[in-house]
PDB file of N, CA, C and O in Angstrom:
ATOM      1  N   UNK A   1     120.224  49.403 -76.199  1.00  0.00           N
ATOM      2  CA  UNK A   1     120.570  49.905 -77.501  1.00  0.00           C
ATOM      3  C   UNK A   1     120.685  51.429 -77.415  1.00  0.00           C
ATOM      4  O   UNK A   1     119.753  52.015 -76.864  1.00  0.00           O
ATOM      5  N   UNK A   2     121.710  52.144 -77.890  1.00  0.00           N
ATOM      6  CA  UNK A   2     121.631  53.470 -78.008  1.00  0.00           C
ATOM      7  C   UNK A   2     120.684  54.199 -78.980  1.00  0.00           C
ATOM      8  O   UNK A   2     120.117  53.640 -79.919  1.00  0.00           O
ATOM      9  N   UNK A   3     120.587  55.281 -78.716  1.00  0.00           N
ATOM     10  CA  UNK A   3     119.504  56.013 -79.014  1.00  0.00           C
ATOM     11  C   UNK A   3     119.612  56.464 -80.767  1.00  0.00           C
ATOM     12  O   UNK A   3     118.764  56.821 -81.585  1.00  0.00           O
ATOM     13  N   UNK A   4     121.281  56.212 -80.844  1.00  0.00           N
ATOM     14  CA  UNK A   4     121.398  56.317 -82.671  1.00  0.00           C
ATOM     15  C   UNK A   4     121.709  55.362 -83.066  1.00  0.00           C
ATOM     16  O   UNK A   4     122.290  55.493 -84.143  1.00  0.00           O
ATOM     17  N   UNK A   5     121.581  53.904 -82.579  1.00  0.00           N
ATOM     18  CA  UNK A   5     121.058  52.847 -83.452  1.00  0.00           C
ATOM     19  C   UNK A   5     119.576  52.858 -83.855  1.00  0.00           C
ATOM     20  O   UNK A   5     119.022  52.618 -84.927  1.00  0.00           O
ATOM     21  N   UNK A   6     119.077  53.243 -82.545  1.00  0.00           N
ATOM     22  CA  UNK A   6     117.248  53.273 -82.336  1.00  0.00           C
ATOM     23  C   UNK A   6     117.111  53.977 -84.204  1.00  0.00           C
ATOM     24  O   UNK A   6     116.611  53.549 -85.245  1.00  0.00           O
ATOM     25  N   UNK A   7     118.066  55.561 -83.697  1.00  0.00           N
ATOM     26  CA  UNK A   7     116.981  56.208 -84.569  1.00  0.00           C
ATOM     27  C   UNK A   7     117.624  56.023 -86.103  1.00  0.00           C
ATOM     28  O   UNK A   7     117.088  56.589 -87.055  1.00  0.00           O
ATOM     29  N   UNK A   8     118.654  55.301 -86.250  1.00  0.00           N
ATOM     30  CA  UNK A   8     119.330  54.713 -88.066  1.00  0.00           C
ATOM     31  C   UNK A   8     118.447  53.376 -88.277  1.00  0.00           C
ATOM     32  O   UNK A   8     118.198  53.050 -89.437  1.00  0.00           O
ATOM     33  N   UNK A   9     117.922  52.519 -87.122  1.00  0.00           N
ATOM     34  CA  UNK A   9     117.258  51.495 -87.478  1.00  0.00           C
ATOM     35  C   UNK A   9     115.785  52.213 -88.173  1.00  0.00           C
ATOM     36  O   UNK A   9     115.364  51.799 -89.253  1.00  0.00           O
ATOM     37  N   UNK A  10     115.190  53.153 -87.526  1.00  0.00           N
ATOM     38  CA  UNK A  10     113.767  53.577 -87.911  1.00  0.00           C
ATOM     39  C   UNK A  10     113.733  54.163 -89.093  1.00  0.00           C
ATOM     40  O   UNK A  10     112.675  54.239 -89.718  1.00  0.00           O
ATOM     41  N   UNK A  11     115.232  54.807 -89.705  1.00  0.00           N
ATOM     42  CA  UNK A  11     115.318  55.514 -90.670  1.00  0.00           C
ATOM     43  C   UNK A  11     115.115  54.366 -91.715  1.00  0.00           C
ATOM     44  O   UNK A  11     114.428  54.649 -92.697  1.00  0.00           O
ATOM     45  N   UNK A  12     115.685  52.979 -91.608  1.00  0.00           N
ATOM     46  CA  UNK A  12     116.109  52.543 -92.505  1.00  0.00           C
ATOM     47  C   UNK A  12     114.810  51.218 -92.853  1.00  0.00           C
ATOM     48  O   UNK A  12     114.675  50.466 -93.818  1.00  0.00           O
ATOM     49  N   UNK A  13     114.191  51.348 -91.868  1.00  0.00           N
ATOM     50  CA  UNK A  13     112.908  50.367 -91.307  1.00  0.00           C
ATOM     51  C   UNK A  13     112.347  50.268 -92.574  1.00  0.00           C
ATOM     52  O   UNK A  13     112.533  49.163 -93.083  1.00  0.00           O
ATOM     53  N   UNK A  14     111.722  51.056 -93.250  1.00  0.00           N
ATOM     54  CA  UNK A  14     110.900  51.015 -94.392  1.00  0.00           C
ATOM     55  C   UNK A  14     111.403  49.973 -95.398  1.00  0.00           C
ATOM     56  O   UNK A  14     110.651  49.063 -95.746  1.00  0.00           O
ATOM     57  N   UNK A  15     113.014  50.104 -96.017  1.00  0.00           N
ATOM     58  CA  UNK A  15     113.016  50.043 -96.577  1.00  0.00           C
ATOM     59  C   UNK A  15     114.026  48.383 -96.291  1.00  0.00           C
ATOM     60  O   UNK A  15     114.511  47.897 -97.313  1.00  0.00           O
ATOM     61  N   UNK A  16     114.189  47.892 -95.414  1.00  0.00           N
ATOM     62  CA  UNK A  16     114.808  46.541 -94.968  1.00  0.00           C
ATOM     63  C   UNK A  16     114.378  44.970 -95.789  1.00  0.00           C
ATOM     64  O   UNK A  16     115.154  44.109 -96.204  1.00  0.00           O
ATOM     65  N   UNK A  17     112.934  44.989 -95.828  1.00  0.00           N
ATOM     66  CA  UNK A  17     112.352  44.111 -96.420  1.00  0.00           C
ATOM     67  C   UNK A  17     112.823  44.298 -98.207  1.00  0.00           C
ATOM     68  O   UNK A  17     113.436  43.375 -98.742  1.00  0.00           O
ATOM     69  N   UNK A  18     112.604  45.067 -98.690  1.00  0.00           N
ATOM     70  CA  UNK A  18     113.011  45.452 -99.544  1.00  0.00           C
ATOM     71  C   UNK A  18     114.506  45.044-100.227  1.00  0.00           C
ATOM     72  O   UNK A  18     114.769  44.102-100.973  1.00  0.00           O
ATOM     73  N   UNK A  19     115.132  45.801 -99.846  1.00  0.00           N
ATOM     74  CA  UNK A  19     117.086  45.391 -99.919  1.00  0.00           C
ATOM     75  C   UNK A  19     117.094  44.046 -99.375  1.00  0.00           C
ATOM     76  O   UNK A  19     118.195  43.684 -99.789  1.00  0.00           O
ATOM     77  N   UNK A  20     116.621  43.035 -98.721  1.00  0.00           N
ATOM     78  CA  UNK A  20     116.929  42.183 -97.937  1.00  0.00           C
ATOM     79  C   UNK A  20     115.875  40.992 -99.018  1.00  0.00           C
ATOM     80  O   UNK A  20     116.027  39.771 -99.028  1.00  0.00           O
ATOM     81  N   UNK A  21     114.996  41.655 -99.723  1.00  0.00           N
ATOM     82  CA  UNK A  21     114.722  40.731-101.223  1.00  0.00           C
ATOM     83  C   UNK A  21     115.605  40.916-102.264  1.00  0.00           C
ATOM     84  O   UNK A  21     116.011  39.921-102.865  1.00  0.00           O
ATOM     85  N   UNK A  22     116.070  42.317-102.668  1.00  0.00           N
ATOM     86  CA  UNK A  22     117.211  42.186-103.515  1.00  0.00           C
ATOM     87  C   UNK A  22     118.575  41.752-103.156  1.00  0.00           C
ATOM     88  O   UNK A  22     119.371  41.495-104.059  1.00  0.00           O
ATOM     89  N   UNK A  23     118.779  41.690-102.411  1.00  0.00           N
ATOM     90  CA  UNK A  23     120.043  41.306-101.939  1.00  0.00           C
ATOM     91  C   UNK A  23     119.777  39.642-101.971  1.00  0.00           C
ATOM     92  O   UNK A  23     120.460  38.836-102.602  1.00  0.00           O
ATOM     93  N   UNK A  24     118.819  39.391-101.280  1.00  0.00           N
ATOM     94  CA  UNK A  24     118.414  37.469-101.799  1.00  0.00           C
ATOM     95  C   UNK A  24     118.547  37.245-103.322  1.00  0.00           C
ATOM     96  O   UNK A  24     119.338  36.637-104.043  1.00  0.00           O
ATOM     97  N   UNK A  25     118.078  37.562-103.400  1.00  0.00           N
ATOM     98  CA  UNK A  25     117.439  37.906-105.489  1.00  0.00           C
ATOM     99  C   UNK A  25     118.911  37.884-106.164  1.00  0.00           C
ATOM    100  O   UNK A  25     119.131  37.216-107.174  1.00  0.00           O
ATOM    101  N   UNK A  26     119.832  38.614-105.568  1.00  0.00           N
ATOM    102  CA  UNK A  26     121.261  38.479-106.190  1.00  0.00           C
ATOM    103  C   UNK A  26     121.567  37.563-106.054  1.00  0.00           C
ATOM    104  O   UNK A  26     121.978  36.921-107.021  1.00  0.00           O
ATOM    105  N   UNK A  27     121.533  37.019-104.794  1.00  0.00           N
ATOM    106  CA  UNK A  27     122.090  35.495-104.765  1.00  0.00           C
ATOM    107  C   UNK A  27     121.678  34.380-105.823  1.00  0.00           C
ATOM    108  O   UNK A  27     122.354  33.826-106.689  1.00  0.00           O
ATOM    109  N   UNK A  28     120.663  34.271-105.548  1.00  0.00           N
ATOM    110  CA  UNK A  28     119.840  33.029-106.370  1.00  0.00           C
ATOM    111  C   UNK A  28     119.906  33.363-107.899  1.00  0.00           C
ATOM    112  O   UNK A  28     119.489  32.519-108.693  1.00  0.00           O
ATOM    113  N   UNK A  29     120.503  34.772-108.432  1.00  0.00           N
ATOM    114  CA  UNK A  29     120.975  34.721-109.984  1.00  0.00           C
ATOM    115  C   UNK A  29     122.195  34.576-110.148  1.00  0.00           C
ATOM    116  O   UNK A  29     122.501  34.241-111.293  1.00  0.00           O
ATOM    117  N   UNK A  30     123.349  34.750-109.151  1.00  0.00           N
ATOM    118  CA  UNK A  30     124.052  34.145-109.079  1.00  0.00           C
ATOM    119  C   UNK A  30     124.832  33.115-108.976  1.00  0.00           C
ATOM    120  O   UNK A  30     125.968  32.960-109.424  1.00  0.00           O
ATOM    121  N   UNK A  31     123.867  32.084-108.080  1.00  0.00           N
ATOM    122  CA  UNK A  31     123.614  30.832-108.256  1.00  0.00           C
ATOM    123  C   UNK A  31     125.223  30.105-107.365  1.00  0.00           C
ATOM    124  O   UNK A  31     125.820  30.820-106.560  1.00  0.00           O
ATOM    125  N   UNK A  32     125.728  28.638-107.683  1.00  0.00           N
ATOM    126  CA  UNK A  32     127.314  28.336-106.898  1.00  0.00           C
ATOM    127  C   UNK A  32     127.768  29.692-106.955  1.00  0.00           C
ATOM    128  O   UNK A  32     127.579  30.225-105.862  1.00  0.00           O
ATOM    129  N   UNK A  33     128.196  30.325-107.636  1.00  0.00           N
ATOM    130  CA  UNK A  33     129.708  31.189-107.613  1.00  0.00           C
ATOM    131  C   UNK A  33     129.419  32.006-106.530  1.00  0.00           C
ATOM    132  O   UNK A  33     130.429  31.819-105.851  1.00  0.00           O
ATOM    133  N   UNK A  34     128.894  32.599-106.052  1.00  0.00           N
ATOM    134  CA  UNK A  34     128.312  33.263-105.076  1.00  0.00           C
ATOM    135  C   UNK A  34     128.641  34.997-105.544  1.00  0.00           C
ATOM    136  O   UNK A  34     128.644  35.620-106.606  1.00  0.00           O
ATOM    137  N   UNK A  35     128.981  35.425-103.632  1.00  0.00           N
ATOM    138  CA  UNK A  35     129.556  36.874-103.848  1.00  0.00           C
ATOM    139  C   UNK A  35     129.722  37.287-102.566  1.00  0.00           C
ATOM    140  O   UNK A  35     129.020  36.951-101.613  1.00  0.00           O
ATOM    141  N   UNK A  36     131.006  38.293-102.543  1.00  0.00           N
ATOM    142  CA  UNK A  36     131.199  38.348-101.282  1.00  0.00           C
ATOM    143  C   UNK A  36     130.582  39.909-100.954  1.00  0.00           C
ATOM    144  O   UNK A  36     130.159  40.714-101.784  1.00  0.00           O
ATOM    145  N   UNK A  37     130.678  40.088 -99.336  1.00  0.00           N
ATOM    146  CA  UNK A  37     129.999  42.042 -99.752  1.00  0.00           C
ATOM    147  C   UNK A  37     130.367  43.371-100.359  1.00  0.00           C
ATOM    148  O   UNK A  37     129.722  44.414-100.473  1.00  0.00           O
ATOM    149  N   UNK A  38     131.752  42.990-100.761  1.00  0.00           N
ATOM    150  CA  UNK A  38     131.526  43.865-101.935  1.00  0.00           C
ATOM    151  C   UNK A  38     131.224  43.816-103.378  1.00  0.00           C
ATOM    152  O   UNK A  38     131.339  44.837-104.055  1.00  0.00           O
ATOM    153  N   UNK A  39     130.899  42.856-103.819  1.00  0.00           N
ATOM    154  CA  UNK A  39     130.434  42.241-104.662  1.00  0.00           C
ATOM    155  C   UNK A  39     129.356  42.703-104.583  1.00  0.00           C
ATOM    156  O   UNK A  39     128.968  43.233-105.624  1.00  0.00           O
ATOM    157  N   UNK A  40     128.231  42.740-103.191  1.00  0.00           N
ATOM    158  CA  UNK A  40     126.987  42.790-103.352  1.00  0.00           C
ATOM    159  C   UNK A  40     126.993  43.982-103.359  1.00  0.00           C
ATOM    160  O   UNK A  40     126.178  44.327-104.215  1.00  0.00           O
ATOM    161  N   UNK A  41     127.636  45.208-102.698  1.00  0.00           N
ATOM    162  CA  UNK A  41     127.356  46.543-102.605  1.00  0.00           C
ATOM    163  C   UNK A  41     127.774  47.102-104.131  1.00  0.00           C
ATOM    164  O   UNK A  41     127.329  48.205-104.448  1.00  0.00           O
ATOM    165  N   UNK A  42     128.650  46.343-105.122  1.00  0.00           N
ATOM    166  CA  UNK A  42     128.953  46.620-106.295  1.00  0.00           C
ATOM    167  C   UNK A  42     127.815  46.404-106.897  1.00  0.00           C
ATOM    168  O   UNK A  42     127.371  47.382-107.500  1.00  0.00           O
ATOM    169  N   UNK A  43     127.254  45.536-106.929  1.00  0.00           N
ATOM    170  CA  UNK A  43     125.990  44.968-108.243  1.00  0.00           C
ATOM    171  C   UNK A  43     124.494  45.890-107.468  1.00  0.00           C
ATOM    172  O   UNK A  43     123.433  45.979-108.085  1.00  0.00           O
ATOM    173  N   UNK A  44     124.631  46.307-106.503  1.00  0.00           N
ATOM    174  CA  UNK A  44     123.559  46.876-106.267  1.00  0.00           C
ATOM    175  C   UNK A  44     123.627  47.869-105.532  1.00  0.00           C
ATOM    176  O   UNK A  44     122.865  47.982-104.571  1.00  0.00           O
ATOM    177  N   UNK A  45     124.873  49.112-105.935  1.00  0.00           N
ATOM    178  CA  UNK A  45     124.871  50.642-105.664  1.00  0.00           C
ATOM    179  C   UNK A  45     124.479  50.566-104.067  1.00  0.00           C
ATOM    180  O   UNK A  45     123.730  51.381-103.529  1.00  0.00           O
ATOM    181  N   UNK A  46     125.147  49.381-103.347  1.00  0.00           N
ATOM    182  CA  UNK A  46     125.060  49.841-101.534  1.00  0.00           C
ATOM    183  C   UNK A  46     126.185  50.246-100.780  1.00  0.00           C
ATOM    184  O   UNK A  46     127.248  49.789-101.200  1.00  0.00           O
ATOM    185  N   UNK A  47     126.260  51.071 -99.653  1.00  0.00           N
ATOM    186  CA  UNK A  47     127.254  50.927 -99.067  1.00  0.00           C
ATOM    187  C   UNK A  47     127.107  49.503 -98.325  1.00  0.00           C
ATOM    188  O   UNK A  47     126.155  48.728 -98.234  1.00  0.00           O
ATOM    189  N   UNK A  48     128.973  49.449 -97.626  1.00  0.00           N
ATOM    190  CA  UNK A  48     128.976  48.123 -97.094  1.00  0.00           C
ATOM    191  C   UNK A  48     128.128  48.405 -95.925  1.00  0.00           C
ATOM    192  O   UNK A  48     127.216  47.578 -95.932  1.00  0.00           O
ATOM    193  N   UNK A  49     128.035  49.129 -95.021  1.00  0.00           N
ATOM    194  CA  UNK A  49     127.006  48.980 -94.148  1.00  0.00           C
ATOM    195  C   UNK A  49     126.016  48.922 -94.116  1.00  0.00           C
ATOM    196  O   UNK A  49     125.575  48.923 -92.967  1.00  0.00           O
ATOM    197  N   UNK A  50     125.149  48.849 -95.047  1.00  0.00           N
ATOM    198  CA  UNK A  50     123.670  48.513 -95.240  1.00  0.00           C
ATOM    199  C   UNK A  50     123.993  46.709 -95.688  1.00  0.00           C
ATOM    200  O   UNK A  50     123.543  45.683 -95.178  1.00  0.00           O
ATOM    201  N   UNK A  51     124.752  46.869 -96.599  1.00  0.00           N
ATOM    202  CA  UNK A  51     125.220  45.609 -96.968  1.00  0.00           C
ATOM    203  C   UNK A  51     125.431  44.372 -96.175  1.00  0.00           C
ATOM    204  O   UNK A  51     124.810  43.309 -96.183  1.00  0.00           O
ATOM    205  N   UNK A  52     126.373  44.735 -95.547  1.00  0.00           N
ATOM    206  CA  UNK A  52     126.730  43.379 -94.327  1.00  0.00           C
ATOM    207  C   UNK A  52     125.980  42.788 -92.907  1.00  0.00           C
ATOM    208  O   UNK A  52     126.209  41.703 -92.373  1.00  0.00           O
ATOM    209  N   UNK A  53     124.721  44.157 -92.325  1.00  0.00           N
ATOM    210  CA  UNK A  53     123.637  43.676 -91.395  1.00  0.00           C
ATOM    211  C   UNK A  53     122.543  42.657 -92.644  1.00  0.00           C
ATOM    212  O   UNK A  53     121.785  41.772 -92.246  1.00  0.00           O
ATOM    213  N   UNK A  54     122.660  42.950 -93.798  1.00  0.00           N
ATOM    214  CA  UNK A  54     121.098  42.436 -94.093  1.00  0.00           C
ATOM    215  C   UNK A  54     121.951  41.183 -94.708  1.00  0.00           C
ATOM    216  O   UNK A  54     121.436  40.075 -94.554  1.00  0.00           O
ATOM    217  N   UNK A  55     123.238  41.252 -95.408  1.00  0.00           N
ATOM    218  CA  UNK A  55     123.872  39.229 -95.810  1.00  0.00           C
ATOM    219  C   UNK A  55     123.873  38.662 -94.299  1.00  0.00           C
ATOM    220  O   UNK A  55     123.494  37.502 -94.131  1.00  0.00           O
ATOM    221  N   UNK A  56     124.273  39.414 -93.226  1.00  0.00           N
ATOM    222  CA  UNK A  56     124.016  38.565 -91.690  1.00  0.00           C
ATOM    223  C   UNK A  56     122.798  38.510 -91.620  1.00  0.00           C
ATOM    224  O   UNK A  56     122.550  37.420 -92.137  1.00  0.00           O
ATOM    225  N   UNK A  57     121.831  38.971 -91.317  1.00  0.00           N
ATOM    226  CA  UNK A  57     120.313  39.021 -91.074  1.00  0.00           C
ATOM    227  C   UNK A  57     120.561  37.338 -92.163  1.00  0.00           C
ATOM    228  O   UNK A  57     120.668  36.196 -91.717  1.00  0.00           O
ATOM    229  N   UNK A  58     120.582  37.687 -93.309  1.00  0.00           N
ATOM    230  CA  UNK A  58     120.039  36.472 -93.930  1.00  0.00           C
ATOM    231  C   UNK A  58     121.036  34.942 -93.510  1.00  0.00           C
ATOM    232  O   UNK A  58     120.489  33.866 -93.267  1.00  0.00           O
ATOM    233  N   UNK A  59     122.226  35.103 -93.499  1.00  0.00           N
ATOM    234  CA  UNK A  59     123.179  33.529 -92.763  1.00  0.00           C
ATOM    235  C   UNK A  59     122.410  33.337 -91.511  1.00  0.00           C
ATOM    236  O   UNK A  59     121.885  32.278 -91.166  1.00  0.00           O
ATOM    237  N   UNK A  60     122.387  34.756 -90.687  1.00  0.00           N
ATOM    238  CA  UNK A  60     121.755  34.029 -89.383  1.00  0.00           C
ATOM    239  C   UNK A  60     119.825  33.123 -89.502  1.00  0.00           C
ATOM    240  O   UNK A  60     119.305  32.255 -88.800  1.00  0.00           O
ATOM    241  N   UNK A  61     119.345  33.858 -90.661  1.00  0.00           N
ATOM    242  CA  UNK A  61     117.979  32.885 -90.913  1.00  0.00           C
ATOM    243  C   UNK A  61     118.068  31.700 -91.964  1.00  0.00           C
ATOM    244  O   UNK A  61     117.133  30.936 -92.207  1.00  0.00           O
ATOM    245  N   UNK A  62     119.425  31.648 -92.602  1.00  0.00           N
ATOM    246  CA  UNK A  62     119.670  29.901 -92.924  1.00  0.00           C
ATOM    247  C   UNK A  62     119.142  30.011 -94.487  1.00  0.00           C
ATOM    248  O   UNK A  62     118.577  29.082 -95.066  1.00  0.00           O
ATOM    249  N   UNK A  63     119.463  31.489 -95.158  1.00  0.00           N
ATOM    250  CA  UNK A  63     119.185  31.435 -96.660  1.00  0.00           C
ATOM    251  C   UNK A  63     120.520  31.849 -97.452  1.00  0.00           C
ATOM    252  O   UNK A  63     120.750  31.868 -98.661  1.00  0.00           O
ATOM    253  N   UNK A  64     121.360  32.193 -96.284  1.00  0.00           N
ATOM    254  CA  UNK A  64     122.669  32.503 -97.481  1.00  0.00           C
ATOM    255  C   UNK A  64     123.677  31.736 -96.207  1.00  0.00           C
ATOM    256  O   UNK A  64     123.493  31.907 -95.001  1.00  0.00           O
ATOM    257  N   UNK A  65     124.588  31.008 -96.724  1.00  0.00           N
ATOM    258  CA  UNK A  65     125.687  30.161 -96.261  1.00  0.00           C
ATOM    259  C   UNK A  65     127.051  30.456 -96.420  1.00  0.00           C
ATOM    260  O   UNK A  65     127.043  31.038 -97.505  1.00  0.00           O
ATOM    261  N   UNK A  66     128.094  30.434 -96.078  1.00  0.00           N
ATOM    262  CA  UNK A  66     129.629  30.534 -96.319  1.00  0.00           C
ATOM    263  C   UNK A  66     130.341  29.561 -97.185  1.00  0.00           C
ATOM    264  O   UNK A  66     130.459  28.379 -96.861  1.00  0.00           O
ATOM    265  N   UNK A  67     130.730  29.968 -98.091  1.00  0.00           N
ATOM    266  CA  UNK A  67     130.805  28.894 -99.716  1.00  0.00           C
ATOM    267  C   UNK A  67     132.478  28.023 -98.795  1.00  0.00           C
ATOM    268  O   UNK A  67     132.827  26.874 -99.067  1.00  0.00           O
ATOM    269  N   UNK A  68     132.981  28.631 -98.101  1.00  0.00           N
ATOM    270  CA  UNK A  68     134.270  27.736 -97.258  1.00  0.00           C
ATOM    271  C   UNK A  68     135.196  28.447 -98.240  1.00  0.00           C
ATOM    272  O   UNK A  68     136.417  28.328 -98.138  1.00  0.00           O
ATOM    273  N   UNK A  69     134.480  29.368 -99.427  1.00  0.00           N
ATOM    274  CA  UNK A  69     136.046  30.032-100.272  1.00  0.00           C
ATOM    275  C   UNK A  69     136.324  31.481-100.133  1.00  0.00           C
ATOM    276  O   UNK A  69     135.631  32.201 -99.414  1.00  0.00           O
ATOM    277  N   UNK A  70     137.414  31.945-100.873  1.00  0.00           N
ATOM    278  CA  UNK A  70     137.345  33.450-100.526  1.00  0.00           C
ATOM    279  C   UNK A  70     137.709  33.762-102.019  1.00  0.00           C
ATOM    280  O   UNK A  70     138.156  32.960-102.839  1.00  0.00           O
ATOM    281  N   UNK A  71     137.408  35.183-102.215  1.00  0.00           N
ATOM    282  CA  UNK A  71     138.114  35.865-103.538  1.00  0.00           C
ATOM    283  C   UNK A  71     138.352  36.992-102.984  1.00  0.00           C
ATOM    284  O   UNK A  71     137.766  37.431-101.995  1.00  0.00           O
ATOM    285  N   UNK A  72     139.487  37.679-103.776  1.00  0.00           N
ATOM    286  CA  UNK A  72     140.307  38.926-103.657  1.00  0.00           C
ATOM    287  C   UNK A  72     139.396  39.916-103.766  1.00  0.00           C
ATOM    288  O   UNK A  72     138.622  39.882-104.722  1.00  0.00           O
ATOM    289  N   UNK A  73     139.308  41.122-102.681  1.00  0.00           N
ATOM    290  CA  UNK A  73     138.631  42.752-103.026  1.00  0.00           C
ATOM    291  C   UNK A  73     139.573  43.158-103.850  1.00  0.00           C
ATOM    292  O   UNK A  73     140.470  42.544-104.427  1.00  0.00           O
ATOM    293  N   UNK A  74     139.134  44.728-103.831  1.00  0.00           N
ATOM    294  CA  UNK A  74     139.578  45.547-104.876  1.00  0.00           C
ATOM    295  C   UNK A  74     141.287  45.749-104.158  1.00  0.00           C
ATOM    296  O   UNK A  74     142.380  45.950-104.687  1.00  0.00           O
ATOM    297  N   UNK A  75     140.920  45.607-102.972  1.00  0.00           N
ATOM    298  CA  UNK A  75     142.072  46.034-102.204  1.00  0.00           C
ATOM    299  C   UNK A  75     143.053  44.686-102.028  1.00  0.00           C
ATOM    300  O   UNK A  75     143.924  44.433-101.196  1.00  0.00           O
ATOM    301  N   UNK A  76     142.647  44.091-102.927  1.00  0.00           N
ATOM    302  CA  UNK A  76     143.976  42.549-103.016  1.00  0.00           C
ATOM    303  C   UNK A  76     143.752  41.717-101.364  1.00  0.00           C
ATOM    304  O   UNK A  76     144.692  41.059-100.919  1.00  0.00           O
ATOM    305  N   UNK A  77     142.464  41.835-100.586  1.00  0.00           N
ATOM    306  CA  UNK A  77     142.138  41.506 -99.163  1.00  0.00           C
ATOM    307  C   UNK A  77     141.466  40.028 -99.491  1.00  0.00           C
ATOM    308  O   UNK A  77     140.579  39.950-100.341  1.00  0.00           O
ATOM    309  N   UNK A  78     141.872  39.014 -98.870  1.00  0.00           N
ATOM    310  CA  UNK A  78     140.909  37.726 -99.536  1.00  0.00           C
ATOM    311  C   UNK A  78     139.122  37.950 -98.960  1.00  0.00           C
ATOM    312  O   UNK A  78     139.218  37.902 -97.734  1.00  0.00           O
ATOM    313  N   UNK A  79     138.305  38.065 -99.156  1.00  0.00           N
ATOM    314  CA  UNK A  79     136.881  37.908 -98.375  1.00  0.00           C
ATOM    315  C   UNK A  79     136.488  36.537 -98.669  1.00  0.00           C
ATOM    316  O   UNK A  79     137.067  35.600 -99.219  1.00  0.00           O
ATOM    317  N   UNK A  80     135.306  36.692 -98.130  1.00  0.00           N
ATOM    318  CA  UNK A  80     134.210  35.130 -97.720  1.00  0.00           C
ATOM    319  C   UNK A  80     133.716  35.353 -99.007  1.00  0.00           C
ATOM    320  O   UNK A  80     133.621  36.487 -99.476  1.00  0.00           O
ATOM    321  N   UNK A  81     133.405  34.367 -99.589  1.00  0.00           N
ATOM    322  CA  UNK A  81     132.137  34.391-100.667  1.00  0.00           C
ATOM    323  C   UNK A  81     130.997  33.699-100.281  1.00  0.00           C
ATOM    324  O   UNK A  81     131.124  32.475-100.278  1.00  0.00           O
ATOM    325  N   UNK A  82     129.967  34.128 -99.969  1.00  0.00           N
ATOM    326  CA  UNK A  82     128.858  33.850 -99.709  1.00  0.00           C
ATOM    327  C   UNK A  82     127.866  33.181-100.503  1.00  0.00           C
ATOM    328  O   UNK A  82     128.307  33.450-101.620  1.00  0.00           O
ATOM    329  N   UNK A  83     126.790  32.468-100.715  1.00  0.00           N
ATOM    330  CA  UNK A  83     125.892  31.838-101.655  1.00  0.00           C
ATOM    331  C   UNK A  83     124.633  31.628-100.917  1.00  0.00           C
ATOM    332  O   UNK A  83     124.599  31.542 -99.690  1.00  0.00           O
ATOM    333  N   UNK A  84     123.657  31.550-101.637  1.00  0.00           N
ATOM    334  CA  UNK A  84     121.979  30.679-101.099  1.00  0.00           C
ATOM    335  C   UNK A  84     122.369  29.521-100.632  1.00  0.00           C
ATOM    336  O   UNK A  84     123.284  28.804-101.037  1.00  0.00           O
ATOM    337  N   UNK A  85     121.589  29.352 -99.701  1.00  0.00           N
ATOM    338  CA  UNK A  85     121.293  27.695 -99.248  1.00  0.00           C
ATOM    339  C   UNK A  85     120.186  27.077 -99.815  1.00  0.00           C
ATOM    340  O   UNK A  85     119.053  27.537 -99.675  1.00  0.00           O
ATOM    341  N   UNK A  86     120.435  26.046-100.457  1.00  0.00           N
ATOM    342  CA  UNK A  86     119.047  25.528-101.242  1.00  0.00           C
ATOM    343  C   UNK A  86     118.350  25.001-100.805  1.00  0.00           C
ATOM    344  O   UNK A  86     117.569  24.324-101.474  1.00  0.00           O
ATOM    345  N   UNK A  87     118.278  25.082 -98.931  1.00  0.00           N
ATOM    346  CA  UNK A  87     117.214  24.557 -98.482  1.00  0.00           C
ATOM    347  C   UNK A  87     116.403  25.617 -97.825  1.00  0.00           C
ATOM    348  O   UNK A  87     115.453  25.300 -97.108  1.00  0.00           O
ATOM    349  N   UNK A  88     116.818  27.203 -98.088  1.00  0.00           N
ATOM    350  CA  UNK A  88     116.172  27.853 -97.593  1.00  0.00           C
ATOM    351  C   UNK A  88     115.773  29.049 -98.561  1.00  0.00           C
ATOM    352  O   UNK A  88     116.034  30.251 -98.610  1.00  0.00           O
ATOM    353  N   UNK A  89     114.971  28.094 -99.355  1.00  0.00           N
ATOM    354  CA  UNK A  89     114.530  29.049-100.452  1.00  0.00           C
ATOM    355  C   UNK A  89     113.607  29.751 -99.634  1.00  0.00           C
ATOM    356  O   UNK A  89     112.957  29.192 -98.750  1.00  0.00           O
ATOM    357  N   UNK A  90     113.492  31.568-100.037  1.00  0.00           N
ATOM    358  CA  UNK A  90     112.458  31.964 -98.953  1.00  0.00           C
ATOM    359  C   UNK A  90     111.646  33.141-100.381  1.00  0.00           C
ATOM    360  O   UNK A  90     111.101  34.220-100.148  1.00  0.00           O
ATOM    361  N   UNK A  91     111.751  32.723-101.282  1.00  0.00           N
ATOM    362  CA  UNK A  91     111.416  33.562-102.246  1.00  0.00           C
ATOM    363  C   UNK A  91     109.818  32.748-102.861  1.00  0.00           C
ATOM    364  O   UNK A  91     109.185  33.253-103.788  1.00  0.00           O
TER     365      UNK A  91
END
């Protein structure tokens, strides 16, 4: 790992658990319809790069899933819409 992942991971260390409950927390009030990441960086003032390691962090631990649909960005681009898995309630 390079030495400025090392030191953006340590910066951001504190506060991972954190964003990575709100970012769950969106989901599950969201409920089917889901949201894709800009959706999530919209409803909760993130950039996409904080955004898209912690919705992966969570698909890869089996609490948010790929809905199989997409909706349009701002930029008319189709994205993934994402949702909870209801078998991995972790709240």
């Amino acid at each position: 790992m390079k030495q400025t992942s090392i030191d953006a991971r340590a910066k951001i260390e504190p506060r991972v658990g954190t964003l990575r409950r709100k970012v769950y927390e969106l989901f599950i009030n969201r409920g089917i319809s889901g949201l894709t990441d800009q959706e999530i960086e919209k409803y909760l003032h993130l950039d996409g790069n904080t955004v898209r390691p912690i919705r992966g962090s969570l698909v890869t631990d089996g609490f948010i899933i790929d809905t199989g649909t997409t909706r349009l960005n701002d930029k008319g681009n189709q994205c993934i819409v994402w949702r909870y898995a209801e078998n991995g309630m972790m709240l």
